[in-house]
Structures are given as structure tokens and as C-alpha cells.
C-alpha positions as CSV (number, residue, x, y, z in Angstrom):
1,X,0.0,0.0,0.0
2,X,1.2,3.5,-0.7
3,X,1.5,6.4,1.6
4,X,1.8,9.9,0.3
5,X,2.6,11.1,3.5
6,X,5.7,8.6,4.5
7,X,6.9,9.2,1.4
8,X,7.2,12.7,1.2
9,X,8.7,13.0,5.0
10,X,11.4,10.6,3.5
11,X,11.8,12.4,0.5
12,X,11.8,16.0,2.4
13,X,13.8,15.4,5.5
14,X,16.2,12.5,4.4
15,X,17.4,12.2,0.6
16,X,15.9,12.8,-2.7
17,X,18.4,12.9,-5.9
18,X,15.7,15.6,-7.5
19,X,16.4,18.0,-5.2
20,X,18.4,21.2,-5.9
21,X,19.0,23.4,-3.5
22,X,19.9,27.0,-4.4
23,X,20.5,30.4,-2.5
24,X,17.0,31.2,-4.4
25,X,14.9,28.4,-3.2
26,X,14.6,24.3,-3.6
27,X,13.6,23.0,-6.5
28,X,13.2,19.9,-8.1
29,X,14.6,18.3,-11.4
30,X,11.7,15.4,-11.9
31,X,10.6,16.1,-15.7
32,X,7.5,15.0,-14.8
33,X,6.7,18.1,-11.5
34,X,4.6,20.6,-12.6
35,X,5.6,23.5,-11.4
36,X,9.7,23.0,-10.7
37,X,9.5,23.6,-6.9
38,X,9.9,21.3,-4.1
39,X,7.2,21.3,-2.1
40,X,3.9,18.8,-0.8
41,X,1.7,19.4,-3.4
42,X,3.8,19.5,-6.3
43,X,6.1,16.7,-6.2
44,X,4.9,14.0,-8.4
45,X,6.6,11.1,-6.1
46,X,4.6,11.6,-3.4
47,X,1.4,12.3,-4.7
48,X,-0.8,8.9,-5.9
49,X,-3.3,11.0,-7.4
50,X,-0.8,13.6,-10.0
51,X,-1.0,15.1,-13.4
52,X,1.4,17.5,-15.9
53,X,1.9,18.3,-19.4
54,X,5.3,17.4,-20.8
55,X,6.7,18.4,-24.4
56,X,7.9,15.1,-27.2
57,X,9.2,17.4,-30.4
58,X,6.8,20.5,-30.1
59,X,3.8,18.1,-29.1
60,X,2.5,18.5,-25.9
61,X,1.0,15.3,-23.8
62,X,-1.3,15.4,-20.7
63,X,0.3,12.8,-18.4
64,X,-2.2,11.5,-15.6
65,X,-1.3,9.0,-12.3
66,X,-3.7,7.6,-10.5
67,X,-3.7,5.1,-7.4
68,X,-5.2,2.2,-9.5
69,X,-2.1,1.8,-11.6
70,X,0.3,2.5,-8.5
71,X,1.6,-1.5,-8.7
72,X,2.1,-1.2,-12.4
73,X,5.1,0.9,-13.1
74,X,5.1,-0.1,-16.5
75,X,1.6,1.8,-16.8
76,X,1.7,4.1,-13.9
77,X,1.1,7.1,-16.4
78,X,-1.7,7.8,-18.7
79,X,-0.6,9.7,-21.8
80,X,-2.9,12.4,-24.1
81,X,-2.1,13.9,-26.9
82,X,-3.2,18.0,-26.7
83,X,-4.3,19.5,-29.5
84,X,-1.9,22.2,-30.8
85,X,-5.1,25.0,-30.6
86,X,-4.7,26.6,-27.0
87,X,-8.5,26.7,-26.3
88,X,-8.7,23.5,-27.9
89,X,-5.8,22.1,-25.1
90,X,-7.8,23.8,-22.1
91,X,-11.2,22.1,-23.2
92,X,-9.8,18.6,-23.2
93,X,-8.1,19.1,-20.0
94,X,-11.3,20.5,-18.4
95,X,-13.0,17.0,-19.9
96,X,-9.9,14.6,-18.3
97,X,-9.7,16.5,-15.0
98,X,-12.9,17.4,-14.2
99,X,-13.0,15.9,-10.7
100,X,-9.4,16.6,-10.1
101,X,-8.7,19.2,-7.5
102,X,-8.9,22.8,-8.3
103,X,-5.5,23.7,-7.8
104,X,-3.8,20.7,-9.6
105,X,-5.8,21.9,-12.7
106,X,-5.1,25.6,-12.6
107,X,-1.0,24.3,-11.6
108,X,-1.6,22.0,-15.4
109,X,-3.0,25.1,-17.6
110,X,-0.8,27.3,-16.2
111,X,1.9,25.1,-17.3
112,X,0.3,24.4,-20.8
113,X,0.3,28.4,-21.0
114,X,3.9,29.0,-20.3
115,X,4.9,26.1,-22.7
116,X,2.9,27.6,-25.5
117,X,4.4,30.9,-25.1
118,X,7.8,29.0,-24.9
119,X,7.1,27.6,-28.2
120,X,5.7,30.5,-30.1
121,X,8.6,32.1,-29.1
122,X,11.1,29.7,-30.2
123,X,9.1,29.8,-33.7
124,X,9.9,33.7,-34.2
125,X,13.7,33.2,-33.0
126,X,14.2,30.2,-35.6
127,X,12.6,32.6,-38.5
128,X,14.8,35.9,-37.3
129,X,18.5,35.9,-39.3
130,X,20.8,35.7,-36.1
131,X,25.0,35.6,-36.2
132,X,26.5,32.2,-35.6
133,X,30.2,32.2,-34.2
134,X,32.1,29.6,-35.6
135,X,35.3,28.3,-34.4
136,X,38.1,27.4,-36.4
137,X,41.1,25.4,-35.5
138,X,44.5,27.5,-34.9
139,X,46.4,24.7,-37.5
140,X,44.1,26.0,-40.0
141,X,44.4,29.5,-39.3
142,X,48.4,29.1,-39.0
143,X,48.2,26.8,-42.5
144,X,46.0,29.9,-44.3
145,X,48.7,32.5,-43.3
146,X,51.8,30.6,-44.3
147,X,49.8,29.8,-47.5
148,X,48.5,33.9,-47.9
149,X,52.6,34.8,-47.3
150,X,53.9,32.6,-50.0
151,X,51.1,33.5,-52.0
152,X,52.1,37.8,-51.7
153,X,56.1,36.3,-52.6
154,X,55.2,34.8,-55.6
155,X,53.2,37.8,-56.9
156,X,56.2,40.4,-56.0
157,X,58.4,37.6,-58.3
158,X,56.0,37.8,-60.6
159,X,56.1,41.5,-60.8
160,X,59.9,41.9,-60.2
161,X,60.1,38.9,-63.7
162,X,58.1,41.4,-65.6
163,X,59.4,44.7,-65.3
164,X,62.7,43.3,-65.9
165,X,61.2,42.1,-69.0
166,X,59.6,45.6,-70.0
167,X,63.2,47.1,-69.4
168,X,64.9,44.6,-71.3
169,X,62.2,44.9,-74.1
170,X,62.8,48.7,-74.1
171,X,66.7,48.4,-74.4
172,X,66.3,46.0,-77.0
173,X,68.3,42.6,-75.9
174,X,65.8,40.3,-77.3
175,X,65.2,39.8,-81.0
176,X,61.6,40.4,-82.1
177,X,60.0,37.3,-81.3
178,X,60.7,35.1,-78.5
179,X,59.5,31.3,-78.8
180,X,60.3,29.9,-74.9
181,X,57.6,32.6,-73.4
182,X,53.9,32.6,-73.5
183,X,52.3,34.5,-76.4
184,X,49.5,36.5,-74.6
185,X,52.4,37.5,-72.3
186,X,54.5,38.8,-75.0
187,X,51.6,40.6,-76.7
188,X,50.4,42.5,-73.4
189,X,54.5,44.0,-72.8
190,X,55.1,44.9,-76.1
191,X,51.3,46.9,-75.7
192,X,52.7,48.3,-72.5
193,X,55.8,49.2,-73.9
194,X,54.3,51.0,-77.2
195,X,52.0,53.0,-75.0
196,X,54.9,54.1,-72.8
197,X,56.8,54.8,-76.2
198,X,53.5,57.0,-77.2
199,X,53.1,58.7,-74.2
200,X,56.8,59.8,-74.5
201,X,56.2,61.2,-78.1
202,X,53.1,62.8,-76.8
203,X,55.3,64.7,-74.0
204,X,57.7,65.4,-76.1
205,X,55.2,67.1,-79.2
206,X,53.5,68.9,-76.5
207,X,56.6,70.7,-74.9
208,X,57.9,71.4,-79.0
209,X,54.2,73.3,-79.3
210,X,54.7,75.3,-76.1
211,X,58.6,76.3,-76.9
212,X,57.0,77.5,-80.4
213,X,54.6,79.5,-79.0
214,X,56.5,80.8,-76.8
215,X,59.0,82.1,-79.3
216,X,57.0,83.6,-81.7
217,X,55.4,85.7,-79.2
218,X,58.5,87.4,-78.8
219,X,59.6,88.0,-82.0
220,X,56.4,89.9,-82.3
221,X,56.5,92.1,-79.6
222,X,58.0,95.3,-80.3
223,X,61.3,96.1,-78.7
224,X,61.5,98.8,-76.6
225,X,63.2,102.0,-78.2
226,X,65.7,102.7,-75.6
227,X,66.9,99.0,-77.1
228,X,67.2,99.9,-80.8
229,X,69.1,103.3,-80.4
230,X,71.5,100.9,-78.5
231,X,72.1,98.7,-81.2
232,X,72.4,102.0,-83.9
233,X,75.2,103.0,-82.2
């Protein structure tokens, strides 16, 4: 025969592995309390006559004990599937615990309510864009540095290769065609170096036009007369 009573002075006053004590309060870890706290009326172990709602994947069950099943641990608790409609949920727990007392049905919907808001809540976070921190291993972060240095050496020799080239090109020490380099590199320095070559010409036209100008402004400005009785004499 059970006895609620024995069992919770045991429970309270000697040993129970559900209990947590904190600077806050006691409460207990049994998935199956209803309200988390440690106390007579809510602990499920020493109450014959208990009911909670408990969440499998975003489905909510109604989960009833009674004192008829007590020496059947197998089939101690009756399970109901809630409907996922809140007024729905209420209705159908009204209908199971009817003649349940008072408070152990307002301790169920109140859980039912907090669990719903829970869940809608969880809903909204999932479809908000949030930032993720990912870790990375420091061998990988070491092996892309040493990877990004010989990388930046290997451009510099590749830059250092081909202005050597356009200098060489402009001094002319190859011949005019060269058969051990690539053709599309040899096409694009001998661009480069006629557009150097034509920007030089350009510079040089452009300073000839000014020196022109220049002089044949003065030629045809009068000289002063003080100048010309100079050369006379």
C-alpha cells in the first residue's frame, strides 16, 4: 500500500536525488513536476493522485497518475495527446480532469500556457536571421597565413620577372619574337611598352608646341626703343 505522507517525509527530511538546493529556493529536477518547486503538493513522487503536461518534439502530452495503476510501473502514467489549438488544449483538459482538484488543474493550464508561449517564441527566433560564431582550429588559421605569405612572394616575383622584362624589351636585348615565353604575355609587354613609347612622343610634341609659341610671341612684340638706339650706335 502506498502512503503519500511517508513518502514525502522521507523524501523532504532525508534524501531525494531531485532535489536542488539554491541560494534562491529548492527545486526539483523530476521532468514530470509541474511547477519545478519542491514542495507537498507539487512533487509527483509523493502524490498517488498527479497530473502534468510534458513536451515530445513540439507536441504537448497530458500525463495522468492515478492510485489504481500504482503497482504497475510499467503503466503508472496515462498519456494524451493535446491538440496544438490553445482553447482546444484547455477544453480537453477540463473534460480529463474534471473531478481533479482545483488547484492541480489551474498548476496543469498554467503550465500548458507558459509552454505555449515558450514555443511561439522559439518559432519567431528560428525565423529571425541571427549571427553564428564559428570556431576554427589554430592549424588551420596558422596553414592559411603561411599559405597567404607565399602567396604575396610569388606575386612580388612575378612583378619583379616582368618589369625586368619591360626594361629589357625597351633596351632592345631580345630579338623580335621570342618562342620559350607565353604569347599572350608577350603581346600584353610589347602593348605596354608601345603606350609608354606613345606617351613619351606625346610629352615630347606637347613641350615642342609650347617652346613654339613661346618664341614667336616674342619675336612679335616690339622692342623697346631705348633697345634699338642701343644697337644703332
Amino acid at each position: 500500500m502506498q502512503h503519500d505522507e511517508v513518502i514525502w517525509q522521507v523524501i523532504r527530511h532525508k534524501h531525494c536525488s531531485y532535489m536542488a538546493k539554491i541560494e534562491t529556493g529548492i527545486f526539483c529536477r523530476n521532468p514530470y513536476n509541474v511547477t519545478g518547486i519542491c514542495n507537498r503538493s507539487s512533487c509527483p513522487l509523493a502524490n498517488s493522485r498527479y497530473a502534468t503536461i510534458r513536451d515530445h518534439d513540439g507536441v504537448f502530452y497530458l500525463y495522468m497518475k492515478t492510485i489504481e495503476r500504482a503497482h504497475m510501473p510499467k503503466n503508472l502514467w496515462e498519456r494524451i495527446k493535446l491538440p496544438r489549438n490553445y482553447e482546444k488544449a484547455l477544453e480537453l483538459i477540463d473534460k480529463h480532469l474534471l473531478y481533479w482538484p482545483k488547484l492541480l488543474q489551474h498548476k496543469v493550464k498554467q503550465r500548458l500556457t507558459k509552454m505555449t508561449q515558450m514555443r511561439i517564441r522559439m518559432r519567431k527566433l528560428k525565423l529571425k536571421t541571427r549571427e553564428t560564431v564559428m570556431t576554427e582550429p589554430r592549424r588551420n588559421i596558422k596553414r592559411e597565413a603561411r599559405r597567404e605569405e607565399k602567396a604575396l612572394k610569388a606575386a612580388e616575383l612575378e612583378k619583379m620577372i616582368e618589369e625586368e622584362l619591360k626594361n629589357r624589351l625597351k633596351k632592345g636585348i631580345y630579338p623580335e619574337e621570342i618562342y620559350n615565353l607565353d604569347e599572350n604575355m608577350w603581346m600584353n609587354a610589347l602593348k605596354k611598352a608601345e603606350e609608354d613609347v606613345e606617351e613619351e612622343e606625346e610629352e615630347g610634341e606637347e613641350e615642342g608646341k609650347v617652346n613654339e609659341r613661346f618664341f614667336a610671341k616674342a619675336t612679335t612684340t616690339p622692342l623697346p626703343l631705348s633697345l634699338l638706339y642701343s644697337f644703332k650706335k
